[in-house]
PyMOL Python script that loads the backbone (N, CA, C, O; Angstrom):
from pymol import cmd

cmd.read_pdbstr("""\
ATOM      1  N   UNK A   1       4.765  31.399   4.953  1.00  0.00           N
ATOM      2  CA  UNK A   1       5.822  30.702   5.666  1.00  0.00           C
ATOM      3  C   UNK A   1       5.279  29.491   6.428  1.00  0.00           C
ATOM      4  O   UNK A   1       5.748  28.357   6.524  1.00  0.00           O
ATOM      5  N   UNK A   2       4.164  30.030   6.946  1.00  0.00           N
ATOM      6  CA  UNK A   2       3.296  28.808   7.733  1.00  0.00           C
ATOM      7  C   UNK A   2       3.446  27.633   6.633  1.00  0.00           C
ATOM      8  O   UNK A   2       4.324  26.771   6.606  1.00  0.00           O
ATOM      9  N   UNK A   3       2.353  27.813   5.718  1.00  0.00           N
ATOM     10  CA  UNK A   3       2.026  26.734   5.213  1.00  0.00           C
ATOM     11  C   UNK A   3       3.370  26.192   4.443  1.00  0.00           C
ATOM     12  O   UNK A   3       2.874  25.457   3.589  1.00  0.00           O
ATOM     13  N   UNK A   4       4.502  26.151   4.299  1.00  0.00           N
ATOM     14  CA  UNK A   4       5.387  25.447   3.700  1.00  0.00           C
ATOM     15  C   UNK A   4       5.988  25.062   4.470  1.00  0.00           C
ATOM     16  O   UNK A   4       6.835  24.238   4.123  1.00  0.00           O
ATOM     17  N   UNK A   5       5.881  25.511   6.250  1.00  0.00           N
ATOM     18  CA  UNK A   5       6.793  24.382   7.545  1.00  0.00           C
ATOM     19  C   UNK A   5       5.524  23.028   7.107  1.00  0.00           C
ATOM     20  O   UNK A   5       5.830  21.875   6.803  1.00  0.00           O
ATOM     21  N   UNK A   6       4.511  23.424   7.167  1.00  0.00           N
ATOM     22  CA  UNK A   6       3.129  22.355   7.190  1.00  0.00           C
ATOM     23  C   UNK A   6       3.478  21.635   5.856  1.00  0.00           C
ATOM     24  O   UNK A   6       3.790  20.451   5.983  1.00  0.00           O
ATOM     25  N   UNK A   7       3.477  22.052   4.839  1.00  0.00           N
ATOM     26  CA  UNK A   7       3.912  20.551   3.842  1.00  0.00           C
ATOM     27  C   UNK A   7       4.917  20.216   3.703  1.00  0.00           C
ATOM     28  O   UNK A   7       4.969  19.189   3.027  1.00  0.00           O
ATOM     29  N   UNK A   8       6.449  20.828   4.234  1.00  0.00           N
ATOM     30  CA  UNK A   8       7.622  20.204   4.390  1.00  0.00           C
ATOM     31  C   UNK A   8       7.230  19.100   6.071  1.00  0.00           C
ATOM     32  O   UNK A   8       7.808  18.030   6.263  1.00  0.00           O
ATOM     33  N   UNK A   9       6.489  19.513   6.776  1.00  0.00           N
ATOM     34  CA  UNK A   9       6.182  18.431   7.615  1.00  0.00           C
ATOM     35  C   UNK A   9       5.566  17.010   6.944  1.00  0.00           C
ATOM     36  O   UNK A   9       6.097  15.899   6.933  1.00  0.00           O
ATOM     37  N   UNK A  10       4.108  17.476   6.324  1.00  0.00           N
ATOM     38  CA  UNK A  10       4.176  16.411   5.377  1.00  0.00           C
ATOM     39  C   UNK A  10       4.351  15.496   4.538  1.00  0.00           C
ATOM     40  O   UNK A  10       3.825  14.389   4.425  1.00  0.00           O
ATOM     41  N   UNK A  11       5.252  16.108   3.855  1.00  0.00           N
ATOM     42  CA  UNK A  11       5.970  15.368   3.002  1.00  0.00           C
ATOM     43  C   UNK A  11       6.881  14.780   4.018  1.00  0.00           C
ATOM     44  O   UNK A  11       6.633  13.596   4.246  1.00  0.00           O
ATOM     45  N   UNK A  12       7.917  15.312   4.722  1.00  0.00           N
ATOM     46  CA  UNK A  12       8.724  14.568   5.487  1.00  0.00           C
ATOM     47  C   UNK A  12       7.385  12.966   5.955  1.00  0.00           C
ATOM     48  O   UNK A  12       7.162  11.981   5.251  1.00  0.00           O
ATOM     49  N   UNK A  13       7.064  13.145   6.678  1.00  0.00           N
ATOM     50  CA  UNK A  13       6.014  12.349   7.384  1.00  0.00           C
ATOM     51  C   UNK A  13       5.369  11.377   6.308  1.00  0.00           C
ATOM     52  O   UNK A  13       4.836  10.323   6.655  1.00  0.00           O
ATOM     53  N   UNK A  14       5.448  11.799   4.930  1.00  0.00           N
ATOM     54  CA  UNK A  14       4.911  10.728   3.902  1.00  0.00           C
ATOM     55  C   UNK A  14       6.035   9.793   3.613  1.00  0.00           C
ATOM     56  O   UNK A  14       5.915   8.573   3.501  1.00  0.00           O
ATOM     57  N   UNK A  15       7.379  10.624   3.479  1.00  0.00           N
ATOM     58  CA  UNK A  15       8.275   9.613   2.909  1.00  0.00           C
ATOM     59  C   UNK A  15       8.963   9.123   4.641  1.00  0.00           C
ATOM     60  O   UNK A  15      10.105   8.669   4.566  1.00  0.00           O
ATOM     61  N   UNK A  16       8.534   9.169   5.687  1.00  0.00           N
ATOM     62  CA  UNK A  16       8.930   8.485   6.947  1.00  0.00           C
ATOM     63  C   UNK A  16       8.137   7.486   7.063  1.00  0.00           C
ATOM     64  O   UNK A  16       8.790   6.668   7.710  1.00  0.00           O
ATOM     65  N   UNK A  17       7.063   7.015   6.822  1.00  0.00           N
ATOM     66  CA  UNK A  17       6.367   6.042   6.554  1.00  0.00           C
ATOM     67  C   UNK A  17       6.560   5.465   5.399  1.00  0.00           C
ATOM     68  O   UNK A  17       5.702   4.583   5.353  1.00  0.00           O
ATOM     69  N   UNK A  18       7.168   5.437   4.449  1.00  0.00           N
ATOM     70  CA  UNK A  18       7.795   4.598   3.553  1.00  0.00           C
ATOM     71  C   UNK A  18       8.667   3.588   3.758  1.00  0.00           C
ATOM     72  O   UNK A  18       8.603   2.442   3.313  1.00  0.00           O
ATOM     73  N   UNK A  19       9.691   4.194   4.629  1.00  0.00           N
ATOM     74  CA  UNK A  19      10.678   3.464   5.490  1.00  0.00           C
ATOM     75  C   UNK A  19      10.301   2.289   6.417  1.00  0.00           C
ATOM     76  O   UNK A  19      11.245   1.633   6.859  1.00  0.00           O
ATOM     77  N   UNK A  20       8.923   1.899   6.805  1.00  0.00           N
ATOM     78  CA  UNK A  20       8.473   1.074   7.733  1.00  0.00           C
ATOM     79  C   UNK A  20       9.440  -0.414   7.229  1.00  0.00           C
ATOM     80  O   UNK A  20       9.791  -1.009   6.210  1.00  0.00           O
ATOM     81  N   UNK A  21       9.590  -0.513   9.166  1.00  0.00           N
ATOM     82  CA  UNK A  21      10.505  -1.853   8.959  1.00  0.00           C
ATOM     83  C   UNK A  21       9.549  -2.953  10.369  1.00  0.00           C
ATOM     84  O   UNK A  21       8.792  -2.585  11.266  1.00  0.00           O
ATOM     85  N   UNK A  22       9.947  -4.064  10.060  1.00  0.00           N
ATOM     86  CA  UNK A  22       9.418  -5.270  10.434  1.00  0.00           C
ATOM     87  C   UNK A  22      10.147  -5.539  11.411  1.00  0.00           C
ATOM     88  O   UNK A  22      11.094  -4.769  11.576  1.00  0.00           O
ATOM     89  N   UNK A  23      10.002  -6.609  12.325  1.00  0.00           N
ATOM     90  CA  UNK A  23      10.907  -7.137  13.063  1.00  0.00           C
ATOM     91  C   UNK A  23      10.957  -8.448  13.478  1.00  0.00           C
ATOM     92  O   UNK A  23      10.112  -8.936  14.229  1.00  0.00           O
ATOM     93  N   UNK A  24      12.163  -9.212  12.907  1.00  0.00           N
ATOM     94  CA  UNK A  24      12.231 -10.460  13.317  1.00  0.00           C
ATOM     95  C   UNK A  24      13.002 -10.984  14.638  1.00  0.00           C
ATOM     96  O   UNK A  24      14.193 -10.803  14.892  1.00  0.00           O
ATOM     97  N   UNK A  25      11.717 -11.916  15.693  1.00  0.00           N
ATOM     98  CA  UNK A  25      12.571 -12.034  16.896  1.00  0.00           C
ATOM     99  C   UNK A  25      13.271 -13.660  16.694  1.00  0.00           C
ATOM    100  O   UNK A  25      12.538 -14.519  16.203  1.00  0.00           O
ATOM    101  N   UNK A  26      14.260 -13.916  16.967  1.00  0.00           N
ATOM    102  CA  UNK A  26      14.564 -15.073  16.775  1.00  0.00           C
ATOM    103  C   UNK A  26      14.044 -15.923  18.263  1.00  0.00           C
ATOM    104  O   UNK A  26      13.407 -15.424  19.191  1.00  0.00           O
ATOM    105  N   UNK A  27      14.452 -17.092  18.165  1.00  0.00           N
ATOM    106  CA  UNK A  27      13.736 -17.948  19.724  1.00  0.00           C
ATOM    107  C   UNK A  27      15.353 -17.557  20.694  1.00  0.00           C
ATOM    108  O   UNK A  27      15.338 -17.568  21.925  1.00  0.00           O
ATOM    109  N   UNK A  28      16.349 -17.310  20.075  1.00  0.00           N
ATOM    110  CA  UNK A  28      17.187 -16.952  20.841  1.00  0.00           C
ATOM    111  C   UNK A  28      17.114 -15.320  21.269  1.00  0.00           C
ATOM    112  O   UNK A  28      18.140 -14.640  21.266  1.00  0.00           O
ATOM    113  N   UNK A  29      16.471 -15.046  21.449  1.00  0.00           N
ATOM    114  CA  UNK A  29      15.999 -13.420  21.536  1.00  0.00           C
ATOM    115  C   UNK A  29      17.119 -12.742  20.505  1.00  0.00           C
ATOM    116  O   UNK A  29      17.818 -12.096  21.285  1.00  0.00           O
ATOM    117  N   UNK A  30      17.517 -12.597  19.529  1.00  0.00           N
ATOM    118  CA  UNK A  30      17.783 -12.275  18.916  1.00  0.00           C
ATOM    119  C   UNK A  30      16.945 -11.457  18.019  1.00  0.00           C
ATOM    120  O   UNK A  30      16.157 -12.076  17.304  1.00  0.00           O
ATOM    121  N   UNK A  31      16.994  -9.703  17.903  1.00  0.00           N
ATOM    122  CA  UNK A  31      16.076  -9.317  17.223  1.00  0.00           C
ATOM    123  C   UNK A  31      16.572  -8.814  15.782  1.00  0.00           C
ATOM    124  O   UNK A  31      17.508  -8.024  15.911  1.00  0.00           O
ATOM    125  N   UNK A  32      16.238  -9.032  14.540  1.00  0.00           N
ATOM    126  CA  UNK A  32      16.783  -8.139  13.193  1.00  0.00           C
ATOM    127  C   UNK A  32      15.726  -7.401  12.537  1.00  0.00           C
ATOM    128  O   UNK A  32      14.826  -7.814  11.806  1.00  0.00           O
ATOM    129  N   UNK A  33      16.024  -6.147  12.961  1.00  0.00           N
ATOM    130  CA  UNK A  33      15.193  -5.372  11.842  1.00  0.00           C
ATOM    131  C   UNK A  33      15.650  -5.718  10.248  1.00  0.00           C
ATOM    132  O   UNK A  33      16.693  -5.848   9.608  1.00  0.00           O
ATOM    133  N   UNK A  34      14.011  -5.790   9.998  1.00  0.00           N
ATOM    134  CA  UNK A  34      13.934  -6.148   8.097  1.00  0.00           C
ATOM    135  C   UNK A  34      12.880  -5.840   7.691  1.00  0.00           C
ATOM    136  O   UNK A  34      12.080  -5.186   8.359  1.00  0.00           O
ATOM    137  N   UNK A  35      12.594  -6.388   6.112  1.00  0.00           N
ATOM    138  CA  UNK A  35      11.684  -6.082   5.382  1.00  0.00           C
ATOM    139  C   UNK A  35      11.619  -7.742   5.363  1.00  0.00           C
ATOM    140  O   UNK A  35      12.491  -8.555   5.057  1.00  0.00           O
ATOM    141  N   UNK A  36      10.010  -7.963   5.885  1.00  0.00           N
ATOM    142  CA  UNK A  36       9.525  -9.647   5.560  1.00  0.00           C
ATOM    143  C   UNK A  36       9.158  -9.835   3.986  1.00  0.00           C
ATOM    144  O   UNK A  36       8.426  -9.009   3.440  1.00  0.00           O
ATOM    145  N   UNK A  37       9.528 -10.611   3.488  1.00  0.00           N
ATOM    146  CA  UNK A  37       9.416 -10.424   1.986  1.00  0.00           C
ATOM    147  C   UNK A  37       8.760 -12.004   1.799  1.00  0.00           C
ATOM    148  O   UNK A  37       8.303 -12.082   0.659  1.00  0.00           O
ATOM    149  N   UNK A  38       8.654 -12.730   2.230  1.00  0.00           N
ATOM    150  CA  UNK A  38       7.489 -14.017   2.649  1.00  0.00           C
ATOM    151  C   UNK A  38       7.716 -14.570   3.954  1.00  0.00           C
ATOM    152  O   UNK A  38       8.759 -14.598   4.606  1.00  0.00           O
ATOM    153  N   UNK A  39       6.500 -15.034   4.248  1.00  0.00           N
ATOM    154  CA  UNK A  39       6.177 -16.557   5.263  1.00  0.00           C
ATOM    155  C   UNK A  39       5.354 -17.426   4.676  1.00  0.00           C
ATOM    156  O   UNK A  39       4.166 -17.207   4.444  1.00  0.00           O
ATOM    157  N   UNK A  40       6.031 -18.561   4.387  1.00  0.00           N
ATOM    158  CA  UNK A  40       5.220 -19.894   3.768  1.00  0.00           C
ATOM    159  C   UNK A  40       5.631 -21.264   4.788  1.00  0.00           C
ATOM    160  O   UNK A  40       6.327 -21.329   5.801  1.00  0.00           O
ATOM    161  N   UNK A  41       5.088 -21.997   4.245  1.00  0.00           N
ATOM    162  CA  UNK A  41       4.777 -23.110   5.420  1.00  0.00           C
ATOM    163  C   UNK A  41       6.073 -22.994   6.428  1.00  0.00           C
ATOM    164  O   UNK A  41       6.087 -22.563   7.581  1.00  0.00           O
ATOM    165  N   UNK A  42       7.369 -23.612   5.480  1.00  0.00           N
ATOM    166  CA  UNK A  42       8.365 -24.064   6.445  1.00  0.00           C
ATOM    167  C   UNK A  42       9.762 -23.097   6.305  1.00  0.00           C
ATOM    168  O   UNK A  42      10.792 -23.715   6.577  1.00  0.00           O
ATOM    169  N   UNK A  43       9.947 -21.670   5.920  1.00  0.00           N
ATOM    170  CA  UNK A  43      10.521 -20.709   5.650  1.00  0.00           C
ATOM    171  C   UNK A  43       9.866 -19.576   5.760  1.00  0.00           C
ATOM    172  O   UNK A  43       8.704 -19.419   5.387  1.00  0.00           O
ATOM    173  N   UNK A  44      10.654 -18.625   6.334  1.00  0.00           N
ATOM    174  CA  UNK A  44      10.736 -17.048   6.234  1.00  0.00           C
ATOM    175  C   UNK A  44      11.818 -16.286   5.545  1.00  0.00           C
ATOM    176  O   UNK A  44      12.990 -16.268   5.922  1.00  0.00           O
ATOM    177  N   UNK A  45      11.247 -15.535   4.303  1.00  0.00           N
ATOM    178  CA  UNK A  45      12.494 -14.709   3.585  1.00  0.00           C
ATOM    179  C   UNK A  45      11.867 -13.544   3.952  1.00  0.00           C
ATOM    180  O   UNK A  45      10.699 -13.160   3.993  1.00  0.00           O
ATOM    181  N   UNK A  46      13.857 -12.687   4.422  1.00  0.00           N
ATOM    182  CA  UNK A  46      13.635 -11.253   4.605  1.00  0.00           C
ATOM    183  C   UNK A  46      15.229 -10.511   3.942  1.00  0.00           C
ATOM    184  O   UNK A  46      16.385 -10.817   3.648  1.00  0.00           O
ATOM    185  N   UNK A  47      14.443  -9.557   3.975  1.00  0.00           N
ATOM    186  CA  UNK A  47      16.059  -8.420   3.704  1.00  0.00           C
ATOM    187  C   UNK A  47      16.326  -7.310   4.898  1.00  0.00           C
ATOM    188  O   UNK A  47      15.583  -6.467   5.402  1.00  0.00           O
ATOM    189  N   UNK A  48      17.801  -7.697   5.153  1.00  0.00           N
ATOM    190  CA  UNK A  48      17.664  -6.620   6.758  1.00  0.00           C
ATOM    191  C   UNK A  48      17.569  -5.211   6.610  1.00  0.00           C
ATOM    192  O   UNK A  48      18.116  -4.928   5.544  1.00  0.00           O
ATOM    193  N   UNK A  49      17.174  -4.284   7.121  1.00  0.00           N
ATOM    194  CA  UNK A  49      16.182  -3.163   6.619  1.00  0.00           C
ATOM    195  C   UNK A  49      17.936  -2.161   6.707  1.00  0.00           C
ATOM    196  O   UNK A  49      17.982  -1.119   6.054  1.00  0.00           O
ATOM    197  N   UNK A  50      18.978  -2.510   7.368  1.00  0.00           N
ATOM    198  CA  UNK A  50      20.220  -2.056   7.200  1.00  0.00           C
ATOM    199  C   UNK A  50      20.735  -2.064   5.822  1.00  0.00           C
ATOM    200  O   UNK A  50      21.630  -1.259   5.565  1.00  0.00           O
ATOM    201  N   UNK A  51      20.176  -3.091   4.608  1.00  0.00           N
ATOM    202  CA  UNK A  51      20.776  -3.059   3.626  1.00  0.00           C
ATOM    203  C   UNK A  51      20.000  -3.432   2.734  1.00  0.00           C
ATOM    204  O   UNK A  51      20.720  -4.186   2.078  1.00  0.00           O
ATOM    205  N   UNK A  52      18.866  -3.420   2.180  1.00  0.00           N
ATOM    206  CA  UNK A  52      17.174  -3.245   2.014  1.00  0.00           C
ATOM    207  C   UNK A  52      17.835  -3.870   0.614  1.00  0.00           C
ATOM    208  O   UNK A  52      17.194  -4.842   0.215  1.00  0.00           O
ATOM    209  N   UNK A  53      18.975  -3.517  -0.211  1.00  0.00           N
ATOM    210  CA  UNK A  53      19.447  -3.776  -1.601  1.00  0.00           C
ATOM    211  C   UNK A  53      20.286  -5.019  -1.514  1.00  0.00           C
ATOM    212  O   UNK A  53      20.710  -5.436  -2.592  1.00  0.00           O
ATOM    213  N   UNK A  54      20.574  -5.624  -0.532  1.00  0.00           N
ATOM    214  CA  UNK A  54      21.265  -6.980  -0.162  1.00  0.00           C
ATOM    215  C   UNK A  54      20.689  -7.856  -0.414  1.00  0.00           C
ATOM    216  O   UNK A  54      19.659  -7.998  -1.074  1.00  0.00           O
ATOM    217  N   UNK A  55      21.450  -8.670   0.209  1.00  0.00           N
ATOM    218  CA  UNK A  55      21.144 -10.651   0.289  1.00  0.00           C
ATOM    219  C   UNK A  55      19.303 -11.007   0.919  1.00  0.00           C
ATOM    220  O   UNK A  55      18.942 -10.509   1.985  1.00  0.00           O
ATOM    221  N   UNK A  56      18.616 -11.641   0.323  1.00  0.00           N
ATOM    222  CA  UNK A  56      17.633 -12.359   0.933  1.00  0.00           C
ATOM    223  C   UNK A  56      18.259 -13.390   1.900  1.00  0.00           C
ATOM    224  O   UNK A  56      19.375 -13.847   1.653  1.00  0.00           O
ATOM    225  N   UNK A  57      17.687 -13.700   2.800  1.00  0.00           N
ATOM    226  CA  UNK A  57      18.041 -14.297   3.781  1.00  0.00           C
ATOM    227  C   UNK A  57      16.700 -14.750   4.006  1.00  0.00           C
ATOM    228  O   UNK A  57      15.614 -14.185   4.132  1.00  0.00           O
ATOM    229  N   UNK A  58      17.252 -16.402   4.023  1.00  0.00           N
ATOM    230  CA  UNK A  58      15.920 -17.665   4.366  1.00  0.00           C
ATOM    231  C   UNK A  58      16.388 -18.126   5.606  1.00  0.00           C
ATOM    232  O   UNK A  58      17.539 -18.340   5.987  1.00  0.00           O
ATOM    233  N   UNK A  59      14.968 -18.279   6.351  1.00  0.00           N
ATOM    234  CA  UNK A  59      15.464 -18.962   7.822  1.00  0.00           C
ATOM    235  C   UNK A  59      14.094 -19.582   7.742  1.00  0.00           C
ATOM    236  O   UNK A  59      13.044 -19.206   7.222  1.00  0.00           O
ATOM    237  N   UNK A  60      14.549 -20.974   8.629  1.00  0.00           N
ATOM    238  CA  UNK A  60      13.617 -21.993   8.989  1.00  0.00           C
ATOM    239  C   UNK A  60      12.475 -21.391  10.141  1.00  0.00           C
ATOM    240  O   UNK A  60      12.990 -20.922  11.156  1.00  0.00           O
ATOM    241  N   UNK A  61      10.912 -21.367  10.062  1.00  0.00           N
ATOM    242  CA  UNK A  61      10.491 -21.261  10.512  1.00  0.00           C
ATOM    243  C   UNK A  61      10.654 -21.740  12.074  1.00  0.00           C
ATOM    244  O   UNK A  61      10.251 -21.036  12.999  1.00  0.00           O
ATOM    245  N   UNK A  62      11.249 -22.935  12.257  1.00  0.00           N
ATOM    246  CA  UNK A  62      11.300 -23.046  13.567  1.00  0.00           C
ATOM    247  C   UNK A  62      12.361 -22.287  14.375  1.00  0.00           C
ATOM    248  O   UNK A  62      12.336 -22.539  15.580  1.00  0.00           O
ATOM    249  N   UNK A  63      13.159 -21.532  14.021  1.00  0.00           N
ATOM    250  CA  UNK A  63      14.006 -20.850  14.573  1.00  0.00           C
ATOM    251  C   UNK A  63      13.575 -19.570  14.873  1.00  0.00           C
ATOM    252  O   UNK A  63      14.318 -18.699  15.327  1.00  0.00           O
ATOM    253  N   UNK A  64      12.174 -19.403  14.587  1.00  0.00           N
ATOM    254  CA  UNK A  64      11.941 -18.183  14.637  1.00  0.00           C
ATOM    255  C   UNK A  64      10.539 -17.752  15.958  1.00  0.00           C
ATOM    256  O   UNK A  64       9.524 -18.434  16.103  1.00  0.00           O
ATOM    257  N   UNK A  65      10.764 -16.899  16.497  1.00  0.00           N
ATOM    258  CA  UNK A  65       9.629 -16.982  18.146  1.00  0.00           C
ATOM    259  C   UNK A  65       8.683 -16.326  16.960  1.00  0.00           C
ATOM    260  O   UNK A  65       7.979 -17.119  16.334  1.00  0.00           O
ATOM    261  N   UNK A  66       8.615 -14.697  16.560  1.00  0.00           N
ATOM    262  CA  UNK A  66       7.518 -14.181  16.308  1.00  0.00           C
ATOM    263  C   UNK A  66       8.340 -12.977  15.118  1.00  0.00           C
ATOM    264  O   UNK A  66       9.537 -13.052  14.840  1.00  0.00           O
ATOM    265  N   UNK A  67       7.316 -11.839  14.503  1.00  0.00           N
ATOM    266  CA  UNK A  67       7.458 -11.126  13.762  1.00  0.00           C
ATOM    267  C   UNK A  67       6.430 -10.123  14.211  1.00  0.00           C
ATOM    268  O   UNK A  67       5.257 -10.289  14.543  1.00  0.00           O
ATOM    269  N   UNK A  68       7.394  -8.711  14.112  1.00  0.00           N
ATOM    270  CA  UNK A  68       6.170  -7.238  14.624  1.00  0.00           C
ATOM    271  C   UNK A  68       6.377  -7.167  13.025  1.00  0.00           C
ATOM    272  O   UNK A  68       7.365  -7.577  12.416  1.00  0.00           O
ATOM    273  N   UNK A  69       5.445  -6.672  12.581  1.00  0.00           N
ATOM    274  CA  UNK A  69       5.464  -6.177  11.258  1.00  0.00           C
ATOM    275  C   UNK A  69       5.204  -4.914  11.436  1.00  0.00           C
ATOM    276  O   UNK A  69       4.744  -4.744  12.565  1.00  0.00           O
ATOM    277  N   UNK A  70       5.311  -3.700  10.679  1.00  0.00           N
ATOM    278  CA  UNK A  70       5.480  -2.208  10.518  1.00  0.00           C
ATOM    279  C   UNK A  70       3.663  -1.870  10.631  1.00  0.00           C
ATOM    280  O   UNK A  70       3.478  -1.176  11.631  1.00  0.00           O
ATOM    281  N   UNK A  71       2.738  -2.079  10.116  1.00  0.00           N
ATOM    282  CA  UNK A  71       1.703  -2.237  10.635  1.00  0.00           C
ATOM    283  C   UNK A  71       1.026  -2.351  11.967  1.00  0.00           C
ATOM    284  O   UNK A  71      -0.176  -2.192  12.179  1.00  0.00           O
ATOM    285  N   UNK A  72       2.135  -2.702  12.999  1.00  0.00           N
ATOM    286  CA  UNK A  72       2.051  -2.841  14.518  1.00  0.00           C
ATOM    287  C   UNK A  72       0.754  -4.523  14.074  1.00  0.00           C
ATOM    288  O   UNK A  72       0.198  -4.779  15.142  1.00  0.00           O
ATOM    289  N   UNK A  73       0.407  -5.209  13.316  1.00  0.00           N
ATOM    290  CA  UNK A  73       0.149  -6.116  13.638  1.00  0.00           C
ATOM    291  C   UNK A  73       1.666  -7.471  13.908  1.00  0.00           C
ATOM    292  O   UNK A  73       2.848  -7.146  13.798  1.00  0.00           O
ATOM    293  N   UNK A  74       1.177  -8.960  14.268  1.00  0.00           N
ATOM    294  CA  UNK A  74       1.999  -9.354  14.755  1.00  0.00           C
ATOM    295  C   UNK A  74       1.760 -10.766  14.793  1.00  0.00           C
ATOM    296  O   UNK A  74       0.667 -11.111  15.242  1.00  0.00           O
ATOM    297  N   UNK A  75       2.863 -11.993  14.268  1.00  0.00           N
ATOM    298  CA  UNK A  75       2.567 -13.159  14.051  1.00  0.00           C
ATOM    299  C   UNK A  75       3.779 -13.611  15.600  1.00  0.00           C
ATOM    300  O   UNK A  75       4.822 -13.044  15.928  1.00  0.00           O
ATOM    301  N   UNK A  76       3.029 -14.904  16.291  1.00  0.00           N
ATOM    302  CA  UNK A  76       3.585 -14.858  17.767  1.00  0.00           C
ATOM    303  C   UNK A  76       3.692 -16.627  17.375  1.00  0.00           C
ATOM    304  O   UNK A  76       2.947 -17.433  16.819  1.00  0.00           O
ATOM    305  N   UNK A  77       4.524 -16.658  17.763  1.00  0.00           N
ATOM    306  CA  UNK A  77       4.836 -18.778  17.460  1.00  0.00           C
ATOM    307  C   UNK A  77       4.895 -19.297  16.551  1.00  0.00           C
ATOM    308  O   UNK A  77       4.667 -20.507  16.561  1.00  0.00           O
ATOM    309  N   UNK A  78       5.200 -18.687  15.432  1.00  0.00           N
ATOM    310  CA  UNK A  78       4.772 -18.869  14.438  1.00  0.00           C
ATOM    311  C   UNK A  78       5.188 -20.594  13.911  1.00  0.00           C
ATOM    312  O   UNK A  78       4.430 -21.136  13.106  1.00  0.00           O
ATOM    313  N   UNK A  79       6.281 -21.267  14.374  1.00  0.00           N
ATOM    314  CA  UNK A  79       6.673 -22.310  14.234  1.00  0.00           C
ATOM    315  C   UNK A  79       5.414 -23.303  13.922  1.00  0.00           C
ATOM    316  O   UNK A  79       5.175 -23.755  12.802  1.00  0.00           O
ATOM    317  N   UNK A  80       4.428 -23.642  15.437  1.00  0.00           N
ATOM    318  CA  UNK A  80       3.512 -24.244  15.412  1.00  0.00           C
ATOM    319  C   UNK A  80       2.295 -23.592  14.385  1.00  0.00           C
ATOM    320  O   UNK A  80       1.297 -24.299  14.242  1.00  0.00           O
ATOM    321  N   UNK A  81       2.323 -22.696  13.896  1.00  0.00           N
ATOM    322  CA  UNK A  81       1.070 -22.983  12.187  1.00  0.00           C
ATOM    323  C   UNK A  81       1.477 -24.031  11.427  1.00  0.00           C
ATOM    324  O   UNK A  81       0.859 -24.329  10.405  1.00  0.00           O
TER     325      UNK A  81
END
""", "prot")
cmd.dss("prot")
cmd.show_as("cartoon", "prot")
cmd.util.cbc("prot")
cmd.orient("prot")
């Protein structure tokens, strides 16, 4: 009994980390959880993690303050790169 709470924990816990979502802050503090799907020079494409099978959505880098990515790393100003 033990060991099948322990790999139904696991497994839960494998496919909960699948789910990792990003976060875009806008300069208007505006935050949208998504999936970042690029950053290149003068654009950011994402899909909002609400509808992962939807619309790409391009926004101008300068509209944008920063990005947490699911990794807990983190791009901060990104405008000025």
């Amino acid at each position: 009994m033990t060991r099948s709470i322990a790999t139904s924990f696991l497994l839960y816990s494998i496919s909960w980390s699948s789910f990792s979502q990003d976060t875009v802050i806008y300069r208007s503090n505006i935050q949208t959880e998504a999936k970042v799907l690029e950053v290149n020079k003068d654009e950011i494409q994402y899909k909002r993690y609400s509808n992962i099978d939807g619309p790409t959505y391009t926004v101008d880098r300068s509209e944008i303050h920063s990005i947490k990515f699911s990794n807990e790393s983190s791009i901060s100003d990104i405008s000025s790169d």
